[in-house]
C-alpha positions as CSV (number, residue, x, y, z in Angstrom):
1,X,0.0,0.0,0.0
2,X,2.6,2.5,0.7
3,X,4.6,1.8,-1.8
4,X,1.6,2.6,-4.6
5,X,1.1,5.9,-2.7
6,X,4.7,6.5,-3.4
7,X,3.9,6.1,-6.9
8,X,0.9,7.6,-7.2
9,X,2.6,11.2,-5.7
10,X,5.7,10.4,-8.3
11,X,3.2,10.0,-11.1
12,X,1.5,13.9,-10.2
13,X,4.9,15.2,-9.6
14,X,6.1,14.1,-13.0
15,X,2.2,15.5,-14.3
16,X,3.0,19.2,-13.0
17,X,6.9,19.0,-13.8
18,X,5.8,18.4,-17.5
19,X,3.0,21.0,-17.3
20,X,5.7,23.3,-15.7
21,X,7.8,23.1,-18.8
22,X,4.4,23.2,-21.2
23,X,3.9,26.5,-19.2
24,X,7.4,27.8,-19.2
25,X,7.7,27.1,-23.0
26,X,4.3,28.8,-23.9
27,X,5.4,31.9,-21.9
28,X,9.5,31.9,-23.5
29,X,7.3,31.5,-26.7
30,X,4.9,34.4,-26.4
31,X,7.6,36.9,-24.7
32,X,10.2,35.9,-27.9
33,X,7.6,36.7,-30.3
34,X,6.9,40.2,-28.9
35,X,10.5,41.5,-28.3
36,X,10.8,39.9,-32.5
37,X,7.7,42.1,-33.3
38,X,9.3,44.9,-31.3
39,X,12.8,44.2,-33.1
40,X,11.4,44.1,-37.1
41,X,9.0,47.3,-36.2
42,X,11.7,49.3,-35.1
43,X,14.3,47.9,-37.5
44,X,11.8,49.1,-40.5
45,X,11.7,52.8,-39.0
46,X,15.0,53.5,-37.8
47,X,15.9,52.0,-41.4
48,X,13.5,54.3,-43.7
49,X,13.6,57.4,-41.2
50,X,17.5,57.9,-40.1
51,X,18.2,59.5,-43.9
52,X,15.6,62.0,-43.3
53,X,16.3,62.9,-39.7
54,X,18.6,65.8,-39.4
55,X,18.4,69.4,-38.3
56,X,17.1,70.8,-41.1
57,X,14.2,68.2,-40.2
58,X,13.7,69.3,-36.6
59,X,13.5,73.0,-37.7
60,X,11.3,73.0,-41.1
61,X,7.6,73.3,-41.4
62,X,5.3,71.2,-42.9
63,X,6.0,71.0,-46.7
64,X,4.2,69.2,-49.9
65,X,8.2,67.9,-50.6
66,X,9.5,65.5,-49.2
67,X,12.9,67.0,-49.0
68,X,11.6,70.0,-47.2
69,X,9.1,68.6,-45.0
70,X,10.0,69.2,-41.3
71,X,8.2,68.5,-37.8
72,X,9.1,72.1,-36.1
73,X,5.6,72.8,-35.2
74,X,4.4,69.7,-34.3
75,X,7.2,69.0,-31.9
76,X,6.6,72.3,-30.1
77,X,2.5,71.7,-30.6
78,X,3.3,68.2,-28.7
79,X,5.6,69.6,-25.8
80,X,2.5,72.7,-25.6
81,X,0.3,69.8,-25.3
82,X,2.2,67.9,-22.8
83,X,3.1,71.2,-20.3
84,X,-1.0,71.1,-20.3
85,X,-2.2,67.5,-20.2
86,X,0.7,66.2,-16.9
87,X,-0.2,68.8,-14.5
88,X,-4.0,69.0,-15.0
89,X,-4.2,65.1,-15.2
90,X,-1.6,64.1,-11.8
91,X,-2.8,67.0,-9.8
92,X,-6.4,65.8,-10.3
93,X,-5.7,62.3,-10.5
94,X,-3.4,62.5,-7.2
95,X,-6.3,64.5,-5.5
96,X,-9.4,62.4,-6.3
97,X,-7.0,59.5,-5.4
98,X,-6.3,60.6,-1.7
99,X,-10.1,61.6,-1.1
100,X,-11.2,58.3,-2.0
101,X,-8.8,56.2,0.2
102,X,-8.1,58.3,2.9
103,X,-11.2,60.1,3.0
104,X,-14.3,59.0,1.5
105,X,-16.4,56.5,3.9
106,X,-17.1,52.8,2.8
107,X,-20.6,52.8,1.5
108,X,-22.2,51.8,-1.8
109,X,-22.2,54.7,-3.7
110,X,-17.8,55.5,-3.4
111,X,-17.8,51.6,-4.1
112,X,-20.1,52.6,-7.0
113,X,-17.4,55.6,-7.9
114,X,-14.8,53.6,-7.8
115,X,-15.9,51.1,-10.5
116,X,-17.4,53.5,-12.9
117,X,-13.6,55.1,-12.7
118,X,-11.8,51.8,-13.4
119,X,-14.3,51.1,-16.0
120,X,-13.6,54.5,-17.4
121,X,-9.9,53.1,-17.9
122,X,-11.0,51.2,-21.0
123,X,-13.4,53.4,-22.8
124,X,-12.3,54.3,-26.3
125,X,-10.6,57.3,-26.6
126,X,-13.0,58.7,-29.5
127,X,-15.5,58.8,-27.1
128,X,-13.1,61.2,-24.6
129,X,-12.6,63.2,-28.2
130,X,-16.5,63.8,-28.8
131,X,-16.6,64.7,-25.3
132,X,-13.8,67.0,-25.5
133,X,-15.1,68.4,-28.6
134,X,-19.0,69.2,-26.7
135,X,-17.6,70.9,-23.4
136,X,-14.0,72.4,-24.7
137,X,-14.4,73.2,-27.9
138,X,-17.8,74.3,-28.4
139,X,-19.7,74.9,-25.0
140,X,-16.7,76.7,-23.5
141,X,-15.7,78.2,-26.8
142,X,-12.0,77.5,-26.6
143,X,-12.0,76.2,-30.4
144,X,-9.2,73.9,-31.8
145,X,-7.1,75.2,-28.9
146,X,-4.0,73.9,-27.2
147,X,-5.9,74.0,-24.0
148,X,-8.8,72.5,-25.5
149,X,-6.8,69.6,-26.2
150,X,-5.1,68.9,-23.2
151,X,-8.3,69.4,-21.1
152,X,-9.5,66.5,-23.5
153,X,-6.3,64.5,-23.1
154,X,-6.2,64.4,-19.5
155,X,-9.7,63.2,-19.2
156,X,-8.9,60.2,-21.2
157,X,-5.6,59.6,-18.9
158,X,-7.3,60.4,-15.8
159,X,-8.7,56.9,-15.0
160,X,-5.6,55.6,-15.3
161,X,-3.9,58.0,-12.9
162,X,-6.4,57.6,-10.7
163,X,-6.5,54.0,-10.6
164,X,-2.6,53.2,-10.2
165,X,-2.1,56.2,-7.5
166,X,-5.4,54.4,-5.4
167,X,-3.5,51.2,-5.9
168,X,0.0,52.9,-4.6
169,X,-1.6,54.4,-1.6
170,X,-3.7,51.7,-0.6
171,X,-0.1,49.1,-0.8
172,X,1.4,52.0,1.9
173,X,1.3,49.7,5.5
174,X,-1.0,50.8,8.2
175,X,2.1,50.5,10.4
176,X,3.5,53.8,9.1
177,X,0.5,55.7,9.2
178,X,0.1,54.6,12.8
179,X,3.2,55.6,14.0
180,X,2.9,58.9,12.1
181,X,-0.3,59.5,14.3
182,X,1.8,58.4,17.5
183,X,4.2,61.1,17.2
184,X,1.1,63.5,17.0
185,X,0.8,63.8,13.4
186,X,-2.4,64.9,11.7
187,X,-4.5,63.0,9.5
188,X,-3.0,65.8,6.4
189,X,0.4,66.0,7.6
190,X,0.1,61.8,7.8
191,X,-0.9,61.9,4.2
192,X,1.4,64.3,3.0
193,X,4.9,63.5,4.5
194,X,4.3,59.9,5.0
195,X,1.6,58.3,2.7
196,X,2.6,60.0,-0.5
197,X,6.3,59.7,-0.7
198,X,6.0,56.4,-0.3
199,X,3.0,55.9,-2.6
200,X,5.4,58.5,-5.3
201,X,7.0,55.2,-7.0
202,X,3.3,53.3,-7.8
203,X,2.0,56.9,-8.7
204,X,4.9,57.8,-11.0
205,X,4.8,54.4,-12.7
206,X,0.8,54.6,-13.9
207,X,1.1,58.4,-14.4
208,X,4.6,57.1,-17.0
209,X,2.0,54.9,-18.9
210,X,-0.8,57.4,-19.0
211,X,1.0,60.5,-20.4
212,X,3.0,58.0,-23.0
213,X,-0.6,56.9,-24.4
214,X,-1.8,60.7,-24.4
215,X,1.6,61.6,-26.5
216,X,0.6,59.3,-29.1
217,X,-3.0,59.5,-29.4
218,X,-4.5,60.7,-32.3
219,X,-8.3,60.1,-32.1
220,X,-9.2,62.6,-30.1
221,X,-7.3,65.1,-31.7
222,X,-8.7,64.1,-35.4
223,X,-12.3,64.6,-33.3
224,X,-11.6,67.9,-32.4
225,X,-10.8,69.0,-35.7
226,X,-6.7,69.6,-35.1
227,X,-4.9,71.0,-38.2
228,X,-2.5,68.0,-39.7
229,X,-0.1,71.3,-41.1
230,X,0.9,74.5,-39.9
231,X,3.3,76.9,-40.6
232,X,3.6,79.1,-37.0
233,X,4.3,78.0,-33.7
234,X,1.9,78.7,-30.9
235,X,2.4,81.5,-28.8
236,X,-0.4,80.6,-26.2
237,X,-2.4,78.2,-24.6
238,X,-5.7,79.2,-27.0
239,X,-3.8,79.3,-29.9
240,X,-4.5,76.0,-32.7
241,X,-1.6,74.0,-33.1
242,X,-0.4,70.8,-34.5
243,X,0.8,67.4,-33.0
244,X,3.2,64.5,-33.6
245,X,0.8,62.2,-34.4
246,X,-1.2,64.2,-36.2
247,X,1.6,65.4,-38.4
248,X,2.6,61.6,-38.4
249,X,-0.9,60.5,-39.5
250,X,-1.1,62.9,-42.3
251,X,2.4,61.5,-43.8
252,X,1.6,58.0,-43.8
253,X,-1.8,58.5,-45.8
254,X,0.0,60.3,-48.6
255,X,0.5,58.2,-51.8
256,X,4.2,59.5,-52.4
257,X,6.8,56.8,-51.0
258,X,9.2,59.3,-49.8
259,X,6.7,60.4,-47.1
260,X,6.6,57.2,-45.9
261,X,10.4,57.7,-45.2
262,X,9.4,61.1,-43.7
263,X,6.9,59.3,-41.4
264,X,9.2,57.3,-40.0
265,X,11.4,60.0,-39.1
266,X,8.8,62.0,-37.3
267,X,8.1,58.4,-35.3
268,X,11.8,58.2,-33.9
269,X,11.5,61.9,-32.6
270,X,8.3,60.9,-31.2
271,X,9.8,58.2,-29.0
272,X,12.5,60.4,-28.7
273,X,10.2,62.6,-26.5
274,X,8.5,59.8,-25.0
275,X,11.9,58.1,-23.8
276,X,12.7,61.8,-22.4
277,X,9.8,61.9,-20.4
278,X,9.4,58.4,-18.9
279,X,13.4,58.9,-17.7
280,X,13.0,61.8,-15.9
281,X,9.8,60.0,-14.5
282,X,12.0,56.5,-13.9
283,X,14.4,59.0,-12.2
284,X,12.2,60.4,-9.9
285,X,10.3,57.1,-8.9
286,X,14.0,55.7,-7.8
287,X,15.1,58.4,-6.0
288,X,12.0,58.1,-3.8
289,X,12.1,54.1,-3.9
290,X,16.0,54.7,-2.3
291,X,14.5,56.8,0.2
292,X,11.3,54.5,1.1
């Protein structure tokens, strides 16, 4: 008898060994074929756009050549957008965060808030581009606007910020608020020297993926009606402008193959700007994990 339960636990180790290595082949499977994805996409744009990305490039306007066509305004139109869109979204995000966990009560209708938010988190971003076009852009008058725009882009991030900085506060232990409130802390000085530096990495890491989607999003800004070509720069916040994408967007459409080329360029300064933002982000969020 004990020697057939002895088999009978060898036969189930060897069943979950082999479905461990099933498992742990899928997974090696599924992560090679996105980093070979990752590799051929940006193989094909560093190889079509590098001849077409040089100064001249970053300082021309839009042109109907090739050869002349530049991304000047739609770089500075994407950094206007930006200086808009990550205050307005954290600082709101941040806020509506902190009243939920550390100061709404438990009852029915935050729990009710708080799933209508997360479910926000998936709704297409055309729909946050209709919206921005009824309030922004037509009640409030602010027309194809940079602030229109970014009012319309942080509403689609928002969720997401929201979401990620609930999840960083809520992982901060009770221990550490307790002892804040021992040494005769208030409930707002608790929350401010204690609950958000440590919640700063898990807020910086969601608020890194929201403003890198609201860079490259171009729905909500064909929606509102942005202009693909421009030949100023903005010189404030209710002035139209242009963005990457956009300008992007409008090149890869055209029939002409050189544009393509001139796409592709405009899609490395793109993540360019994107890598510059998310390391100053990482940078922050480590310098506060060190500390925390």
């Amino acid at each position: 008898m004990r020697y057939l339960q002895q088999e009978h636990v060898m036969k189930r180790m060897n069943k979950r060994l082999v479905w461990n290595r099933v498992w742990k082949g899928v997974f090696i499977a599924a992560t090679s074929f996105a980093l070979l994805a990752i590799a051929i996409l940006l193989y094909r744009i560093l190889s079509q756009g590098m001849g077409y990305l040089n100064f001249d490039f970053l300082t021309n306007f839009a042109s109907r050549i090739p050869e002349n066509a530049g991304i000047k305004a739609a770089l500075v139109g994407s950094l206007c957008l930006m200086a808009v869109v990550a205050p307005v979204s954290i600082i709101l995000g941040v806020s509506t965060a902190i009243y939920l966990e550390e100061y709404a009560k438990k009852n029915k209708l935050n729990d009710f808030i708080r799933m209508n938010i997360s479910n926000l988190a998936g709704v297409p971003s055309i729909v946050f581009g209709l919206l921005g076009l009824t309030i922004f852009v037509r009640m409030l008058g602010m027309g194809k606007s940079i602030l229109a725009a970014g009012l319309t882009m942080s509403l689609l991030i928002l969720p997401v910020i929201i979401v990620a900085a609930q999840e960083a506060i809520r992982a901060v232990p009770k221990d550490q608020r307790e002892a804040s409130y021992g040494m005769g802390a208030t409930k707002w000085q608790t929350i401010i020297r204690v609950v958000i530096p440590a919640a700063i990495p898990g807020i910086l890491t969601g608020s890194i993926l929201a403003l890198s989607r609201a860079i490259g999003e171009t729905a909500p800004l064909v929606v509102i009606g942005i202009p693909v070509i421009l030949q100023f720069l903005p010189t404030g916040m209710l002035d139209t402008f242009t963005a990457l994408p956009m300008q992007i967007f409008d090149w890869a459409k055209r029939p002409q193959e050189e544009f393509q080329y001139v796409a592709s360029a405009g899609i490395i300064v793109l993540m360019a700007v994107l890598i510059f933002m998310n390391s100053i982000a990482v940078f922050i969020r480590n310098k506060f994990q060190k500390r925390y």
